[in-house]
C-alpha positions in Angstrom: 9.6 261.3 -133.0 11.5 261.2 -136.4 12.9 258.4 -138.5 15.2 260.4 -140.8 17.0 258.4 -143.8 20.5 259.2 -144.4 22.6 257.0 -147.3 25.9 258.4 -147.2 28.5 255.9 -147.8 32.5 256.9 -147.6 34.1 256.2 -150.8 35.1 252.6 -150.0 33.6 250.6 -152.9 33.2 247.6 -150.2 30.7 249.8 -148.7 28.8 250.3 -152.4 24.9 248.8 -151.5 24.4 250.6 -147.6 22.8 253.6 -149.5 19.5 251.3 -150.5 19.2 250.0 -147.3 17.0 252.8 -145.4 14.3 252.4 -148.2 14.5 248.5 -147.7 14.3 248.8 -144.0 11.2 251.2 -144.0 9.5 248.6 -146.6 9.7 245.3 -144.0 8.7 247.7 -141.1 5.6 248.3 -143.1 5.2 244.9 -142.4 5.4 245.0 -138.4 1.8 245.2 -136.9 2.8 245.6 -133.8 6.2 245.2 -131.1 7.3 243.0 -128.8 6.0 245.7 -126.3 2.3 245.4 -127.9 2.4 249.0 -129.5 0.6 249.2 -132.8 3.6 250.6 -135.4 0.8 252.2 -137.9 3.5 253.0 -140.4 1.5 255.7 -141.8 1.6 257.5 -138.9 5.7 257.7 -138.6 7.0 260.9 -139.4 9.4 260.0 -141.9 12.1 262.5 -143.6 15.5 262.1 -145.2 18.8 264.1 -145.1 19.9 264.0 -148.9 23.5 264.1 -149.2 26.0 264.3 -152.4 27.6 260.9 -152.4 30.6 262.5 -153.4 31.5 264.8 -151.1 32.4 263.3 -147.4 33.2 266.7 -146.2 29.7 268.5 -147.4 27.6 265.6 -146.3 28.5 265.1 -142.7 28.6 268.8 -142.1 24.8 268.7 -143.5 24.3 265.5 -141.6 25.4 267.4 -138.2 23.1 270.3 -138.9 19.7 268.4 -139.6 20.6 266.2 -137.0 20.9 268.8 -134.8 18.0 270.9 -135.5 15.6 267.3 -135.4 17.2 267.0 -131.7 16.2 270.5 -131.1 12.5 269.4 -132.0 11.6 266.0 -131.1 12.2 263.8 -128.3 13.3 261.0 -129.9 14.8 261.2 -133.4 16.0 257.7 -135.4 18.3 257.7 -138.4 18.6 254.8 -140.8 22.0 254.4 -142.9 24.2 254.1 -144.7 27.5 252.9 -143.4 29.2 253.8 -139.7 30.6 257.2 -140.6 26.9 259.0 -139.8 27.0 257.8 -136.6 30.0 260.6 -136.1 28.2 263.7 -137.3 24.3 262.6 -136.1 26.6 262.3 -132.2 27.8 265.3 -132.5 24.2 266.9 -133.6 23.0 265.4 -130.2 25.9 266.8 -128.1 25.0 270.3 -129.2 21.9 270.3 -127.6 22.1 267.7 -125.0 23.8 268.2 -121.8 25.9 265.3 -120.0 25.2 263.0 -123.4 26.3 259.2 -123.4 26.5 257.2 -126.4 26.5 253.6 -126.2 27.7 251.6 -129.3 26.7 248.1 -130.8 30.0 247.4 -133.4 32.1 244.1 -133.9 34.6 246.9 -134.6 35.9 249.6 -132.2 35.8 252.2 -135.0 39.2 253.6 -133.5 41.7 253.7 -136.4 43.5 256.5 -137.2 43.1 257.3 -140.7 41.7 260.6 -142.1 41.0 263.9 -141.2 37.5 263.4 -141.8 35.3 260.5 -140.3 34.8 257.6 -141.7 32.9 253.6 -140.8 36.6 252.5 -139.3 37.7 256.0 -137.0 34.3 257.4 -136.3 34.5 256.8 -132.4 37.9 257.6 -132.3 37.6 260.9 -133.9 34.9 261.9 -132.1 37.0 261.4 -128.5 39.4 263.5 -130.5 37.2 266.1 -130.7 36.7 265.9 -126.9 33.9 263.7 -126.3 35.0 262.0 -123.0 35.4 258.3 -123.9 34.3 257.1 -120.3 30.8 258.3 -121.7 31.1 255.6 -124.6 29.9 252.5 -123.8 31.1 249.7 -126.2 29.6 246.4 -127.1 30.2 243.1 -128.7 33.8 244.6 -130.4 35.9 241.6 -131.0 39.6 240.8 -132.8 40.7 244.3 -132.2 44.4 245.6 -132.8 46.6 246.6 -130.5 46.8 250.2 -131.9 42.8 250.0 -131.0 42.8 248.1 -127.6 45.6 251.3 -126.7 43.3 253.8 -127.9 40.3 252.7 -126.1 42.2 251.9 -123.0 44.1 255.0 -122.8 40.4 257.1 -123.5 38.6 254.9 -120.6 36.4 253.9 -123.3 34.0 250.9 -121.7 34.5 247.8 -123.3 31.8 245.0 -122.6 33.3 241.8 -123.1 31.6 239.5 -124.9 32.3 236.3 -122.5 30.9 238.4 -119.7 27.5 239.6 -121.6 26.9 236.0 -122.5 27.5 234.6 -119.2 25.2 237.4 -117.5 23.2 239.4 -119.6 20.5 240.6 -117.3 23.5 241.3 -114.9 25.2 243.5 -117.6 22.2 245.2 -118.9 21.2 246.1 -115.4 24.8 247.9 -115.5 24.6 249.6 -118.7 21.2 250.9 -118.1 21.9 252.2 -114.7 24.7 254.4 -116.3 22.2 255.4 -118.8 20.3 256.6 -116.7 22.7 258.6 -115.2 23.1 260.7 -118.6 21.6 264.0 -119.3 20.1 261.5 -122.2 22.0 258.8 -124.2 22.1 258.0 -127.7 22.7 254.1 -129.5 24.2 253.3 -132.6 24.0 250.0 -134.2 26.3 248.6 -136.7 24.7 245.4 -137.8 27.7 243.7 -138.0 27.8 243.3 -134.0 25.6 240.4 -134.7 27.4 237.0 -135.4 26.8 236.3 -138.9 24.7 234.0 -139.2 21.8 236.2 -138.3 23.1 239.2 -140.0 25.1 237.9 -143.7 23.9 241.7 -145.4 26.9 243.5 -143.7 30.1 244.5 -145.5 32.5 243.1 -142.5 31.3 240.2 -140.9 32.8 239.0 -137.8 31.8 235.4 -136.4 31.4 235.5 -132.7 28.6 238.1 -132.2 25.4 238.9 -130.5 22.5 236.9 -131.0 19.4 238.3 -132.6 17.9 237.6 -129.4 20.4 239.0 -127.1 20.5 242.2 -129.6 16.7 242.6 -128.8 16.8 242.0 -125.7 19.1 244.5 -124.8 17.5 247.5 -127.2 13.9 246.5 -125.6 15.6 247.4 -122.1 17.2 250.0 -123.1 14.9 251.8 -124.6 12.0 251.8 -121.7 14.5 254.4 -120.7 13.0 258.3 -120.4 16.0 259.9 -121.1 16.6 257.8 -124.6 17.0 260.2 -127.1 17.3 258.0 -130.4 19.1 255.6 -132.6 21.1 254.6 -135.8 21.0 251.7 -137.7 24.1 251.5 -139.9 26.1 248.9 -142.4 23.3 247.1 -143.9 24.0 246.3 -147.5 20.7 244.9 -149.1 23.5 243.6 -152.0 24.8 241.2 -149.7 21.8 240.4 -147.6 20.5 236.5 -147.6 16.5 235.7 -147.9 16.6 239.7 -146.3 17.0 238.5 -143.4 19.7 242.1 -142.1 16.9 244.2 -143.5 14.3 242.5 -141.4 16.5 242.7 -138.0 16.6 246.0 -138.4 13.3 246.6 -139.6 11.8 244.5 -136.2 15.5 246.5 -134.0 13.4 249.6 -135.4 10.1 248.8 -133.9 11.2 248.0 -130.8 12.5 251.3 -130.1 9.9 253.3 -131.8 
């Protein structure tokens, strides 16, 4: 098991702050004893690493990004990566798909992540360019994405991405999460990326586009505890955290104690 930092940032200068947050995440997890599972997390014991990228060239950085990412899939079971904004989700994927069989990746965002924009990935078209590059979106599993545009609600319907309405996950979570993890386990081996901001904001204020409405802490957890009792989990992001916009840390710690729970 790795936990690999990555602090690429596209060049959006809303997005200026994600690249400090792996080191500020790794500091509160050295405060976590222990998980909600009881395991002891001796942080000393964590194999720790980090994929240094030039924060100036997009192109160069997620092709280096895809590389490590593949060869740490190659060599550990599990392998978690710690942003950084939403575009390393995209290349860390695709790491995965080269040497997993029948992936799945199942997404926490507020956003879809389906806009058409560049020719390169970035936080806002990640997911969509990655179905573009013929990952089947009925593998996608999507999760607490809210006030989407109709250009995105096409997209995802026409790709047979999985949406999981928000009403539905609040008024049957164990129900839902029964669901999900039953198509999990389905997979060859799935993969989860979290963008902080599918939390309501008022439990995560250090994220660059906050959307009222969200998850609760404790229905985040919940979920990721489940999900991750799974044998065929084969790691995790944790993206959009900027410690520049954080309140009394409180984004750093959720992901810090998101972290431990999967570990």
């Amino acid at each position: 098991m790795q936990i690999i930092r990555v602090r690429l940032i596209n060049s959006s200068e809303k997005l200026k702050g994600c690249e400090k947050a792996p080191v500020e995440v790794l500091k509160e997890l050295k405060n976590i004893k222990s998980n909600e599972k009881g395991k002891i997390i001796d942080f000393k014991k964590l194999s720790l690493e980090e994929i240094h990228v030039d924060l100036e060239n997009l192109e160069e950085a997620n092709e280096l990004i895809f590389e490590n990412s593949k060869e740490a899939f190659e060599k550990n079971e599990k392998v978690f990566f710690i942003g950084g904004d939403g575009c390393i989700s995209y290349s860390i994927f695709r790491g995965l798909e080269k040497v997993q069989e029948n992936s799945m990746l199942i997404v926490f965002d507020s956003h879809s992540d389906c806009f058409e924009q560049t020719n390169f990935a970035e936080d806002r078209n990640w997911l969509r360019k990655l179905v573009e590059k013929g990952f089947e979106g009925r593998k996608i599993i999507l999760i607490s994405a809210r006030n989407l545009s109709e250009e995105e609600t096409e997209f995802i319907k026409a790709n047979g991405i999985n949406l999981i309405n928000l009403e539905i996950l609040e008024e049957e979570i164990q129900g839902v999460c029964d669901i999900i993890m039953e198509r999990a386990r389905n997979s060859g081996g799935f993969y989860i990326s979290i963008d902080m901001d599918c939390l309501d904001s008022v439990f995560s204020p250090g994220v660059n586009y906050p959307e009222v409405g969200g998850l609760t802490s404790r229905q985040l957890i919940y979920l990721i505890k489940r999900l991750s009792l799974l044998k065929n989990f084969r790691g995790a992001d944790i993206v959009e955290i900027n410690p520049d916009k954080d309140i009394n840390r409180m984004t750093i710690k959720l992901g810090a104690k998101l972290l431990s729970e999967m570990i």
